[in-house]
TITOR-460704 format. One record per atom (N, C-alpha, C): residue number from 1; residue in one letter; atom name; x, y, z. Coordinates in steps of 0.001 Angstrom, whole numbers, m for minus. Each point is the difference from the previous one (the first is absolute). Layout:
<recs>
n NUM res A atom CA x X y Y z Z
...
</recs>
This chain:
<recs>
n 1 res X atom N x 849 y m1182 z 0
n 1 res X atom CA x m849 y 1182 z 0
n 1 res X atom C x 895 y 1245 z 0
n 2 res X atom N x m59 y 1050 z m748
n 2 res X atom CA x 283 y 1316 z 59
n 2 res X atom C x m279 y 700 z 741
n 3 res X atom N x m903 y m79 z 1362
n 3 res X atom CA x m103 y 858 z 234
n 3 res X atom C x 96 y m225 z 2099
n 4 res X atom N x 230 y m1587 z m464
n 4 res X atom CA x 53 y m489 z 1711
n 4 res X atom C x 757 y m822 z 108
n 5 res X atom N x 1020 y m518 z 605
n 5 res X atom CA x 1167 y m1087 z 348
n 5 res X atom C x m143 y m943 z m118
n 6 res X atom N x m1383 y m79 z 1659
n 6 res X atom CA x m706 y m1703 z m489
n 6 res X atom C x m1266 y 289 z 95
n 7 res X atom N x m263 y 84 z m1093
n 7 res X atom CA x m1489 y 62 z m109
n 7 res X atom C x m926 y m1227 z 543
n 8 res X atom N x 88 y m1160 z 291
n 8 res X atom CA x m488 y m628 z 602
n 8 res X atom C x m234 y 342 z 1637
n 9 res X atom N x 1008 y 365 z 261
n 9 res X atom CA x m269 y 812 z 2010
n 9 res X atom C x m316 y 1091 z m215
n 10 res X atom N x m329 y 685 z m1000
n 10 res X atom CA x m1070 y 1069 z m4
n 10 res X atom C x m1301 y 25 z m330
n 11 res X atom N x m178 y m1253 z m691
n 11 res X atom CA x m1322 y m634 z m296
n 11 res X atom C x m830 y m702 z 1258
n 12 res X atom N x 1067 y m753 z 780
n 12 res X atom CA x m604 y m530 z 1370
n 12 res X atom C x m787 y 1187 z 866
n 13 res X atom N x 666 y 1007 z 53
n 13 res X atom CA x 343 y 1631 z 1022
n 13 res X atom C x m1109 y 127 z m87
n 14 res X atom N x m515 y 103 z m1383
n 14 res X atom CA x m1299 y 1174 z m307
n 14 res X atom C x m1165 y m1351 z 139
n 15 res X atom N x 315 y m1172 z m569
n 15 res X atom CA x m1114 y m984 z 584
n 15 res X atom C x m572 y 364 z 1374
n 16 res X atom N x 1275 y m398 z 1305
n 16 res X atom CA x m391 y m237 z 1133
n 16 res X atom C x m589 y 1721 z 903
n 17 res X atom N x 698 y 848 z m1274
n 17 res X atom CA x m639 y 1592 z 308
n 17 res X atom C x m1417 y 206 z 246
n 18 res X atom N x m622 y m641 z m1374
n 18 res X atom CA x m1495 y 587 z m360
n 18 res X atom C x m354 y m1350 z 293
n 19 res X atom N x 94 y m972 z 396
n 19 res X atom CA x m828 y m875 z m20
n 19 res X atom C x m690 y m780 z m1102
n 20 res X atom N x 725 y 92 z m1276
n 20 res X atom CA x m814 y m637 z m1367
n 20 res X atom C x 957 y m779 z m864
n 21 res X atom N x 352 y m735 z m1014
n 21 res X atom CA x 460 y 1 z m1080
n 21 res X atom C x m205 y 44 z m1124
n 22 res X atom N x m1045 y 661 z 20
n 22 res X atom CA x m890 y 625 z m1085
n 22 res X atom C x 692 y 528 z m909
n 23 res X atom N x 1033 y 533 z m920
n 23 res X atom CA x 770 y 983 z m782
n 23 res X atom C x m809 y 1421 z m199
n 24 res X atom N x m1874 y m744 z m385
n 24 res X atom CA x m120 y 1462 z 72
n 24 res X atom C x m190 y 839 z 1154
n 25 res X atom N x m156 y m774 z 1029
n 25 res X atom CA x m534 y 1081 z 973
n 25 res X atom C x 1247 y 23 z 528
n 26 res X atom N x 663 y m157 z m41
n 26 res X atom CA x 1797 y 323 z 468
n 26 res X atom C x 29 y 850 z m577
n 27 res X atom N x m99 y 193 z m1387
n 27 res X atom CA x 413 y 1407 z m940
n 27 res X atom C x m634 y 1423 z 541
n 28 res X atom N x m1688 y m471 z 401
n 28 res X atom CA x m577 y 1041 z m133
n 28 res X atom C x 166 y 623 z 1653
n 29 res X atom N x 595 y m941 z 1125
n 29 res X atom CA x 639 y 14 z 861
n 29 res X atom C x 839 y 682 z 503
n 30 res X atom N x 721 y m48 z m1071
n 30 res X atom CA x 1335 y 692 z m147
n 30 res X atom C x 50 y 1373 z m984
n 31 res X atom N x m989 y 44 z m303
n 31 res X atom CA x m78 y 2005 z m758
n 31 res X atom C x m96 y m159 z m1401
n 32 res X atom N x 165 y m1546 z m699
n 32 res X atom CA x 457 y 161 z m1363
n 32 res X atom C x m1375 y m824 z m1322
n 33 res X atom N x 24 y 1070 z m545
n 33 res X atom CA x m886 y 276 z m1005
n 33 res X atom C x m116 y m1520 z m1161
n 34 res X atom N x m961 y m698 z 30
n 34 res X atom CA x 164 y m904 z m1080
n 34 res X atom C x m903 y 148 z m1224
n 35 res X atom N x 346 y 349 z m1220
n 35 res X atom CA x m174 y 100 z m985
n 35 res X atom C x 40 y m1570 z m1010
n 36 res X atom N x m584 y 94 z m1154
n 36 res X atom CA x m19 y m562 z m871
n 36 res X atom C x 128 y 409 z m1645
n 37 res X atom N x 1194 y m390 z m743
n 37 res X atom CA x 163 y 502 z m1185
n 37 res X atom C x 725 y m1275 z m630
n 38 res X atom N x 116 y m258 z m1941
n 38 res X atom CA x 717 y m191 z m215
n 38 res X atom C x 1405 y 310 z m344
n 39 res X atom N x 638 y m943 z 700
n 39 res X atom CA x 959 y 502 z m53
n 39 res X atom C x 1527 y m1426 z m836
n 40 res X atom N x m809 y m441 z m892
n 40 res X atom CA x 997 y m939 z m1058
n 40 res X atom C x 98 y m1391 z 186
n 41 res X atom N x 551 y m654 z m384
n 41 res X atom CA x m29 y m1524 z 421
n 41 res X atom C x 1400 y m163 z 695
n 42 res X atom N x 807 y 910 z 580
n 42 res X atom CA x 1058 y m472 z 186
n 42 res X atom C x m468 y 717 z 1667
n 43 res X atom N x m503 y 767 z 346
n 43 res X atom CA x m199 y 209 z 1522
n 43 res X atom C x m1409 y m388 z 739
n 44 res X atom N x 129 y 22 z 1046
n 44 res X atom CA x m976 y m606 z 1036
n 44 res X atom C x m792 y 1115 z 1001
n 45 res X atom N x 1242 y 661 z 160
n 45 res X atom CA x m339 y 1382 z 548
n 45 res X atom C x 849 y 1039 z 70
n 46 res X atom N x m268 y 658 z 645
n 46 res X atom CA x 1056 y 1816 z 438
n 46 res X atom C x m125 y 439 z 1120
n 47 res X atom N x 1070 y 417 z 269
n 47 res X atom CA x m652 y 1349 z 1137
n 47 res X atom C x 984 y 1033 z 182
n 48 res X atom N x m1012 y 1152 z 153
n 48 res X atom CA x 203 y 1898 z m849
n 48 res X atom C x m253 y 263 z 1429
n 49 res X atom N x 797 y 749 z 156
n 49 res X atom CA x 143 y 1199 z 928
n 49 res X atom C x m48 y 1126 z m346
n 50 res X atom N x m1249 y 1004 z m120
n 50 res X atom CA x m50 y 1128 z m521
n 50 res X atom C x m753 y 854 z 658
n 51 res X atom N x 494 y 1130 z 734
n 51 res X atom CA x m181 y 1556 z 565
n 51 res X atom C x m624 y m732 z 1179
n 52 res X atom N x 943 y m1061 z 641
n 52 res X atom CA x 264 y m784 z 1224
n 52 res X atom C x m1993 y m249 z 275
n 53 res X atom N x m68 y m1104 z m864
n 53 res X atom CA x m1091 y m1363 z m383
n 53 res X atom C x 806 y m738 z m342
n 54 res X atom N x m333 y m1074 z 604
n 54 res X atom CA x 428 y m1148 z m528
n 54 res X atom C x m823 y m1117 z m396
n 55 res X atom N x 318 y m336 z m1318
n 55 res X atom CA x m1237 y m396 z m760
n 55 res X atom C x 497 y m1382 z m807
n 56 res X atom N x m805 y m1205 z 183
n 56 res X atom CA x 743 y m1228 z m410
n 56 res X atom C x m1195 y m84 z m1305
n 57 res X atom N x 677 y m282 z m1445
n 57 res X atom CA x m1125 y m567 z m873
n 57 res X atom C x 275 y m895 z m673
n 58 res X atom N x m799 y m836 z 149
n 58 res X atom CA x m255 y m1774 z m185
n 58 res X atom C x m285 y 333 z m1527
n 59 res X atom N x 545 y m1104 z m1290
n 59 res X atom CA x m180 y m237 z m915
n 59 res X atom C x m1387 y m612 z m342
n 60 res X atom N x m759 y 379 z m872
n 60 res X atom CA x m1287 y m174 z 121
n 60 res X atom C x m287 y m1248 z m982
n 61 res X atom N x 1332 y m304 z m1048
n 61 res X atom CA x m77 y m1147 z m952
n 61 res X atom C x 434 y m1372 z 731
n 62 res X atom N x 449 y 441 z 1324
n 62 res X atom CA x 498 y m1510 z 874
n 62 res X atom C x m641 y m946 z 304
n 63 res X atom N x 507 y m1345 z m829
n 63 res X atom CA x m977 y m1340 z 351
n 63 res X atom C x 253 y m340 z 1224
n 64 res X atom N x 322 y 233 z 1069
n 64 res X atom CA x 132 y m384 z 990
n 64 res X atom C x m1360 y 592 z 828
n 65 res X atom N x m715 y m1094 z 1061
n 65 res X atom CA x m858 y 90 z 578
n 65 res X atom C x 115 y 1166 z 1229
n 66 res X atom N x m481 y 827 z 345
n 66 res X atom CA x 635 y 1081 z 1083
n 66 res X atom C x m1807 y m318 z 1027
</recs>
């Protein structure tokens, strides 16, 4: 991950934080905006930090079950 060491003991943190392992309600938990766009066959998702939002957007062509 780019943006955390071990992202796995930061994934536990915020589990045993809020009480869920929900992704979305972790997100929305945590301040950050989830969107939906396409965004190509080669990504899954993003996340934009802009005029301090932080905003994750999920690929909307993804066969994967969410």
């Amino acid at each position: 991950m780019a943006f955390e060491k071990n992202a796995v003991l930061a994934a536990h943190k915020l589990i045993k934080k809020y009480n869920t392992s929900d992704p979305y309600e972790l997100a929305k938990k945590c301040g950050y905006i989830l969107l939906y766009a396409d965004l190509g066959d080669i990504n899954y998702a993003q996340r934009d930090y802009y005029k301090r939002i932080n905003v994750i957007t999920l690929n909307s062509r993804s066969n994967e079950s969410l």
